[in-house]
BALOKOL-244659 format. One record per residue (C-alpha): residue number from 1; residue in one letter; chain; x, z, y. Coordinates in Angstrom, 1 decimal. Example, Ala and Ser with C-alpha at 12.3 -4.5 7.8 and 13.67 -1.06 7.14 Angstrom:
resi; resn; chain; east; up; north
1; a; A; 12.3; 7.8; -4.5
2; s; A; 13.7; 7.1; -1.1
***
This chain:
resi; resn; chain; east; up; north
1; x; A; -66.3; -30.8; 35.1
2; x; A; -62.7; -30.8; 35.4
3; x; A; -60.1; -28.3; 33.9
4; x; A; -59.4; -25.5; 36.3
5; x; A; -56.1; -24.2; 37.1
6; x; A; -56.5; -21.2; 35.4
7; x; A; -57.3; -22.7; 32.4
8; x; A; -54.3; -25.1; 32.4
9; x; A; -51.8; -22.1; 32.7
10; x; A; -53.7; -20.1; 29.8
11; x; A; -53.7; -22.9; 27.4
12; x; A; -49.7; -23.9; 28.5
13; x; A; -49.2; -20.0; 27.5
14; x; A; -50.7; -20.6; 24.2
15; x; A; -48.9; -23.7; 23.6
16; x; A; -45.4; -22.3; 24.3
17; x; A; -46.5; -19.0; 22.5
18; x; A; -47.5; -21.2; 19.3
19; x; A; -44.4; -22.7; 20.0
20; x; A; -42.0; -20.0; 20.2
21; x; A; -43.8; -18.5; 16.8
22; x; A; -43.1; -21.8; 15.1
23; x; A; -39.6; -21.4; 16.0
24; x; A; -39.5; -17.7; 15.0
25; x; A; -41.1; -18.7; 11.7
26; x; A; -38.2; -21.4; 11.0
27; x; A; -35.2; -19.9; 11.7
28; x; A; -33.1; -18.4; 8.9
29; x; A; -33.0; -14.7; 9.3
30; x; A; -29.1; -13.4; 9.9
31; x; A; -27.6; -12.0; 6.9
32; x; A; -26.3; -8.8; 6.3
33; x; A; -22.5; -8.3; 6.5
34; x; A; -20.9; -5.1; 5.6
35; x; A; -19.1; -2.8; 8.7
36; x; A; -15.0; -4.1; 8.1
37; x; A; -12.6; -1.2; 7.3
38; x; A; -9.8; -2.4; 8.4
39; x; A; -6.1; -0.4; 7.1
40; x; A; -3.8; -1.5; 10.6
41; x; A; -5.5; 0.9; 13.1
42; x; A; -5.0; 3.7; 10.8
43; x; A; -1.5; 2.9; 9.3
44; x; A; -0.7; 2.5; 12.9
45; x; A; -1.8; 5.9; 14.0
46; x; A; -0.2; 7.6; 10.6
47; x; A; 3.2; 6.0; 11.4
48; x; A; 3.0; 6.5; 15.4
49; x; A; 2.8; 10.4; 14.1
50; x; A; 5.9; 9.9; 11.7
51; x; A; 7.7; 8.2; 14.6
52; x; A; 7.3; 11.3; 16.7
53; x; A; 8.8; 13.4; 14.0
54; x; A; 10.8; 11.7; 12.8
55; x; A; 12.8; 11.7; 17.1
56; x; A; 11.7; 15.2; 16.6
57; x; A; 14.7; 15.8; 13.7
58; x; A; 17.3; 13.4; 15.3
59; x; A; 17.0; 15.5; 18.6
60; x; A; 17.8; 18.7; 16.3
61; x; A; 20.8; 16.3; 15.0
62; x; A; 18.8; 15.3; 11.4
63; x; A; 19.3; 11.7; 10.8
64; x; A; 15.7; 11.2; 8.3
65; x; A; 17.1; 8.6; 5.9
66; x; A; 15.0; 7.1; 2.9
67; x; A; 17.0; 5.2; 0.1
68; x; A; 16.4; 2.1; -1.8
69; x; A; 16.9; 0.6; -4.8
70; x; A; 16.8; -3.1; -6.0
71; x; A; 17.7; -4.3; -9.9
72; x; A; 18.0; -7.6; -10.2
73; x; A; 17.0; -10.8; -7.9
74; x; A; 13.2; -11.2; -8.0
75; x; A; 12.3; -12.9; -4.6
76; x; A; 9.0; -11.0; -4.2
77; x; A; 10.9; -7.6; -4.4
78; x; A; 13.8; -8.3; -2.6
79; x; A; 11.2; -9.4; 0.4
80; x; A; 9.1; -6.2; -0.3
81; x; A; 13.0; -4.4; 0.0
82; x; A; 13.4; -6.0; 3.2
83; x; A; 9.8; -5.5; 5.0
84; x; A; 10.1; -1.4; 4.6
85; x; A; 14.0; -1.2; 6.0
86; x; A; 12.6; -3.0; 8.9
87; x; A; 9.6; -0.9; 9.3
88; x; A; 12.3; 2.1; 8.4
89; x; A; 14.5; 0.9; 11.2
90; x; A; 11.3; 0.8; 13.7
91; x; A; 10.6; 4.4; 13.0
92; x; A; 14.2; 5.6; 13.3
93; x; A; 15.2; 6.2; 9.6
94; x; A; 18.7; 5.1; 8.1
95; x; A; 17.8; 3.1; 5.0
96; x; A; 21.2; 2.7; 2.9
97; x; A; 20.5; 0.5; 0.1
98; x; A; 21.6; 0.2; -3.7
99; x; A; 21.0; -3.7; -5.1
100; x; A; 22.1; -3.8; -8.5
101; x; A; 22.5; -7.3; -10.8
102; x; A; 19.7; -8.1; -13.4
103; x; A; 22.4; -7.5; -16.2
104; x; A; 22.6; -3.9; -15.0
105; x; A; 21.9; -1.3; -18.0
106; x; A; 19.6; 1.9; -17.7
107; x; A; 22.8; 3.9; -17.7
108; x; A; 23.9; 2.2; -14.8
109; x; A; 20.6; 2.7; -12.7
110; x; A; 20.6; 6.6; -13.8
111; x; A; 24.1; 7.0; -12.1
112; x; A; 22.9; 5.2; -8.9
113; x; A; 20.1; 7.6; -8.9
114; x; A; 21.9; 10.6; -9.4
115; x; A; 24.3; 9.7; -7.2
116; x; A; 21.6; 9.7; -4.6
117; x; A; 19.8; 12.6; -5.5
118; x; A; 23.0; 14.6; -5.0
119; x; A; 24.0; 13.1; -1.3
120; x; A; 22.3; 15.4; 0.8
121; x; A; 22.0; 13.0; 3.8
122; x; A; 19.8; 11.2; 1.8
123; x; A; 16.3; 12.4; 2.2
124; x; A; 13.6; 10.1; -0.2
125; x; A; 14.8; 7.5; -2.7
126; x; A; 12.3; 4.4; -3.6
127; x; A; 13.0; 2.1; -7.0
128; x; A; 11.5; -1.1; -6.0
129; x; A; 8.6; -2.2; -9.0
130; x; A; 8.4; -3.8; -11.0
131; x; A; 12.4; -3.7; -12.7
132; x; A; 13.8; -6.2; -15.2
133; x; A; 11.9; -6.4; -18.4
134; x; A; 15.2; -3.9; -20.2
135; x; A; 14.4; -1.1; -17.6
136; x; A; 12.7; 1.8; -18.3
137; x; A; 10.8; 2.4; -14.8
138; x; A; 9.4; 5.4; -16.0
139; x; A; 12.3; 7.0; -17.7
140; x; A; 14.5; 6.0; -14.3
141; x; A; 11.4; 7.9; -12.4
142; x; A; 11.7; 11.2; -13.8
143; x; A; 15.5; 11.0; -13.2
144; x; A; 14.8; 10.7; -9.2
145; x; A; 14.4; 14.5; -7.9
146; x; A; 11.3; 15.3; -7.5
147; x; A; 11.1; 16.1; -3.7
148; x; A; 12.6; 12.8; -2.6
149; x; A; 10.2; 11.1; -4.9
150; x; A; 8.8; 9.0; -1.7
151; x; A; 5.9; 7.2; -4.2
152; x; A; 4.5; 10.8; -5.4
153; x; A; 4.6; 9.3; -8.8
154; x; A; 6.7; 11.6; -10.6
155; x; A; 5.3; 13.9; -12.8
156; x; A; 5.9; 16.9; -10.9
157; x; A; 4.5; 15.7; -8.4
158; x; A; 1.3; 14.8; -10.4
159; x; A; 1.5; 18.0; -11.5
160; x; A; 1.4; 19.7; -7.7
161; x; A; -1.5; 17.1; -6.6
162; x; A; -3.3; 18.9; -9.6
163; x; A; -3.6; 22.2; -8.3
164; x; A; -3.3; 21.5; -5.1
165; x; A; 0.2; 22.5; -4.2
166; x; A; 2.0; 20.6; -1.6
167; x; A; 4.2; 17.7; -2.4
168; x; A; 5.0; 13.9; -2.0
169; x; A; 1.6; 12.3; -2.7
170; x; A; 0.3; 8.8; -4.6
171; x; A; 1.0; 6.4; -1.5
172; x; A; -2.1; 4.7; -2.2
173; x; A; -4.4; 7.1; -3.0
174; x; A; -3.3; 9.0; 0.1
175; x; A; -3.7; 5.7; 2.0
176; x; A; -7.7; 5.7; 0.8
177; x; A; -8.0; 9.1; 1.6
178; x; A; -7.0; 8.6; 5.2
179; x; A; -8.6; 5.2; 5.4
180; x; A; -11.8; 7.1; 4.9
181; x; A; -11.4; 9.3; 7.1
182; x; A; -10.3; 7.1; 10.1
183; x; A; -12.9; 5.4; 9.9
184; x; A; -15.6; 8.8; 9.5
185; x; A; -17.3; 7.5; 6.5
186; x; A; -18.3; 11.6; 5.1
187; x; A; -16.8; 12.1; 2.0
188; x; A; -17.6; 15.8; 1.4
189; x; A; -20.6; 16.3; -1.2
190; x; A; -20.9; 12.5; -1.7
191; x; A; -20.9; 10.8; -5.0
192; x; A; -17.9; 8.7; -5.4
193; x; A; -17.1; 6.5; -8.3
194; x; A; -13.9; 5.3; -9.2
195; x; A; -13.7; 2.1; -11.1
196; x; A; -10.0; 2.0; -12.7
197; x; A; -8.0; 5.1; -15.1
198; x; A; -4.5; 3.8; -14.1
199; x; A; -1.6; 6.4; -13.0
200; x; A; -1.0; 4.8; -9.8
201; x; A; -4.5; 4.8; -8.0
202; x; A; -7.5; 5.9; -10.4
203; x; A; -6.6; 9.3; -11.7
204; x; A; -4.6; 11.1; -8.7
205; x; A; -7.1; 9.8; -6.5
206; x; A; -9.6; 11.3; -8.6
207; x; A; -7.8; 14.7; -8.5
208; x; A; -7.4; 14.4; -4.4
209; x; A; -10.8; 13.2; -3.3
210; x; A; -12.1; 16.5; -5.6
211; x; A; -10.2; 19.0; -3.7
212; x; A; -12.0; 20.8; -1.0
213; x; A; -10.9; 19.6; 2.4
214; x; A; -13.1; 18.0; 4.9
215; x; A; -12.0; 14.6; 3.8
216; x; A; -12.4; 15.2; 0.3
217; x; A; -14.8; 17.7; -1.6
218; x; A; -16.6; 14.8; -3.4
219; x; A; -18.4; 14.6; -6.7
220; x; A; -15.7; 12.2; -8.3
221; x; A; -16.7; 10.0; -11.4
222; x; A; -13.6; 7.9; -12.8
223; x; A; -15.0; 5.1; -15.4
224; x; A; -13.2; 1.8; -16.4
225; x; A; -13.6; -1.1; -18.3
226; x; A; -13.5; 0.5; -21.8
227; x; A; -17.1; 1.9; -21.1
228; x; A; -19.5; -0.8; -22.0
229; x; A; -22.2; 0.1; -19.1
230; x; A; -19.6; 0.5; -16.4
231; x; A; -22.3; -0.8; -13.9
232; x; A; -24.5; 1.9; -14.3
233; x; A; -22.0; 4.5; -12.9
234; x; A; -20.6; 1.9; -10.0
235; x; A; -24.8; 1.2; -9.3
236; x; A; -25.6; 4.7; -8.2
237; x; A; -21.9; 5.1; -6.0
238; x; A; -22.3; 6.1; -2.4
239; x; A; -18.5; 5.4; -2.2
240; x; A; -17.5; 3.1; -4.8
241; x; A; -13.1; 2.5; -5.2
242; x; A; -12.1; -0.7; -7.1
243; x; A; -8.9; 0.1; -8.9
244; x; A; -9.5; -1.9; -12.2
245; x; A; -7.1; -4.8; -11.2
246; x; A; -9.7; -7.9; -12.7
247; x; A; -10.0; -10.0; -9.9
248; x; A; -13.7; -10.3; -8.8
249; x; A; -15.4; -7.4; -11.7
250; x; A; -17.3; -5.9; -8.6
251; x; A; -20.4; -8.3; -7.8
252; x; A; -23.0; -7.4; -5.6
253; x; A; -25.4; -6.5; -8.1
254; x; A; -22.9; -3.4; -9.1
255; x; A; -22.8; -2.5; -5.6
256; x; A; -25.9; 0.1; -4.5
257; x; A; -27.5; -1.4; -1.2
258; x; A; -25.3; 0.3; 1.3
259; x; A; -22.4; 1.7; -0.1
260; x; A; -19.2; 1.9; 1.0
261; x; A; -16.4; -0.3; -1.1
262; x; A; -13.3; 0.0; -0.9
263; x; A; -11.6; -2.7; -2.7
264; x; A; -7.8; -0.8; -4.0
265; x; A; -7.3; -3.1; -7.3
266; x; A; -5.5; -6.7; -7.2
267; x; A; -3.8; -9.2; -9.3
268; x; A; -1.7; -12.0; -8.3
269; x; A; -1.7; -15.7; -9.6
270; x; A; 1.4; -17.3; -8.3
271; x; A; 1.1; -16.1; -4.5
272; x; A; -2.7; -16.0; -4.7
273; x; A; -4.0; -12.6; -4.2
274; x; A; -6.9; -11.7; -6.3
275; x; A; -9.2; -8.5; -5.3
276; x; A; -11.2; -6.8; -7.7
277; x; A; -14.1; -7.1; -4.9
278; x; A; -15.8; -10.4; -4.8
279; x; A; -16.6; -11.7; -1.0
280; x; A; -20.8; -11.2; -2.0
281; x; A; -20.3; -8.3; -2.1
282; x; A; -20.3; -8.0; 1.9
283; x; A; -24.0; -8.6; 1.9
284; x; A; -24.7; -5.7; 0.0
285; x; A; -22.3; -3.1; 0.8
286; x; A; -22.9; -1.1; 4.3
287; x; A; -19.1; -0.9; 4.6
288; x; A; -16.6; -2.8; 2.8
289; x; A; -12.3; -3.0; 3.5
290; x; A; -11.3; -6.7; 3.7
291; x; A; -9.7; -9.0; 1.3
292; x; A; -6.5; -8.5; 3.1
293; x; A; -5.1; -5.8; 5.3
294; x; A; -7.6; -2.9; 4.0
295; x; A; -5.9; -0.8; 1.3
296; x; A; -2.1; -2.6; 1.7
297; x; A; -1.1; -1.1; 5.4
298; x; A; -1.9; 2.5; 4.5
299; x; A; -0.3; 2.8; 1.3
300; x; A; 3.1; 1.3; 2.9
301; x; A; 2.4; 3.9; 5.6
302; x; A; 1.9; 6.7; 3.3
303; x; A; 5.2; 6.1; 2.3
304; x; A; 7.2; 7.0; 5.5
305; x; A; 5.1; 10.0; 5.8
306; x; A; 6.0; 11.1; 2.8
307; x; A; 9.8; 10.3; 3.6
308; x; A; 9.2; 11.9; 6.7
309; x; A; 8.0; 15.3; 5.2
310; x; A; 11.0; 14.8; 2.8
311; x; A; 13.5; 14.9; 5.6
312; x; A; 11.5; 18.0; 7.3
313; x; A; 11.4; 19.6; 4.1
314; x; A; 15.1; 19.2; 3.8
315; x; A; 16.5; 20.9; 6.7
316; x; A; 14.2; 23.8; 5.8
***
């Protein structure tokens, strides 16, 4: 007796069906990649706001002006110099600028500095890092007055962030903060880890992601590389910062499955940039910033808003 119709179809179905399993069974399943947290978007909306003021005070005849300050001839700095008077001439601020020889002494940087600090058309003052080996950045620092301090860095200022009064704030730091935010990862009540102690990211950022605000109110842990199981603190983050500057220390088996990373720590080797994040780590991490452009944009943008509330502050 001959096969029927029916039967053909049915056992084509079972073929293609066997078929299609087979497939299923030998393909590679897709691997997880973290959600990107990219810095532009929100250094763009941060500086799209200073823009605004920043018309605001030249309409009530304020020219916002933010000062700079170059020892020596180091190509990097120099280009970093000449990156933020362009961005400063996009927003609308003046940016006069100081470019002292290498040979110059301490003395001579003080003066420059005071001589700023006392011209009140000038409304935040940057000192381009790192100096000449013979400077003293920090002593030069707590020279600069304290509310044109445009980095946040100076000790009053550290001192303000502390308790919570206003104040110029760590660029960086600030940048996170608002990275965070921007991109509504919930930071309140959350267990964040901070992998790095340094005076520039680690500590203030500490101090700001424990204050209670929306976009902070976290449990904040700070450990570094002087703890010998530094993994077991990074292991149980829900937020976990990078800020030891050792390229690659975060692999993905420090990483809890999930987590959000944000990767605020580098090194350079000639040109090369070198994150404290390693790449694995995407396929652990539920959100992660990228290599390059996560942290960088918002700490430069940080800076004009902090020039910008210098200037607003001013005509007070």
């Amino acid at each position: 007796m001959g096969t029927t119709i029916g039967e053909l179809v049915v056992g084509a179905v079972r073929l293609g069906a066997h078929a299609s399993w087979e497939t299923r069974m030998s393909e590679t399943p897709p691997a997880h990649e973290a959600r990107l947290l990219p810095g532009k978007p929100v250094a763009d909306a941060v500086l799209a706001d200073v823009a605004q003021r920043v018309a605001k005070l030249r309409e009530a005849g304020v020219q916002p002006s933010l000062a700079t300050i170059l020892v020596g001839d180091d190509d990097a700095s120099a280009g970093y110099i000449r990156i933020k008077q362009r961005q400063a001439a996009e927003l609308g601020f003046v940016s006069p600028h100081e470019h002292l020889p290498a040979t110059a002494t301490q003395d001579d940087l003080h003066r420059v500095i005071d001589r700023l600090n006392a011209d009140p058309a000038v409304h935040a003052l940057l000192i381009q890092y790192p100096p000449p080996a013979h400077i003293d950045y920090d002593a030069a620092l707590m020279t600069v007055d304290p509310d044109k301090d445009v980095d946040g860095m100076h000790p009053l200022n550290l001192g303000r962030l502390s308790v919570g009064l206003p104040g110029p704030r760590p660029c960086t730091p600030a940048g996170i903060e608002a990275l965070l935010a921007h991109h509504e990862i919930p930071v309140a009540g959350r267990e964040v880890v901070i992998l790095g102690r340094g005076a520039t990211i680690g500590r203030p950022l500490a101090m700001l992601l424990s204050q209670k605000r929306p976009t902070a109110n976290a449990a904040v842990t700070v450990v570094h590389t002087g703890v010998p199981d530094w993994q077991r603190y990074t292991q149980r983050a829900e937020i976990l910062i990078a800020a030891a500057g050792v390229p690659g220390i975060i692999q993905p088996e420090h990483v809890k499955p999930g987590a959000t990373v944000i990767g605020a720590g580098v090194r350079y080797e000639g040109r090369r940039l070198l994150p404290d994040v390693a790449e694995e780590v995407a396929t652990v991490a539920g959100a992660l910033t990228p290599r390059v452009g996560g942290v960088g944009p918002t700490t430069v943008a940080m800076l004009f808003r902090n020039a910008i509330e210098a200037a607003e502050k001013a005509c007070r």
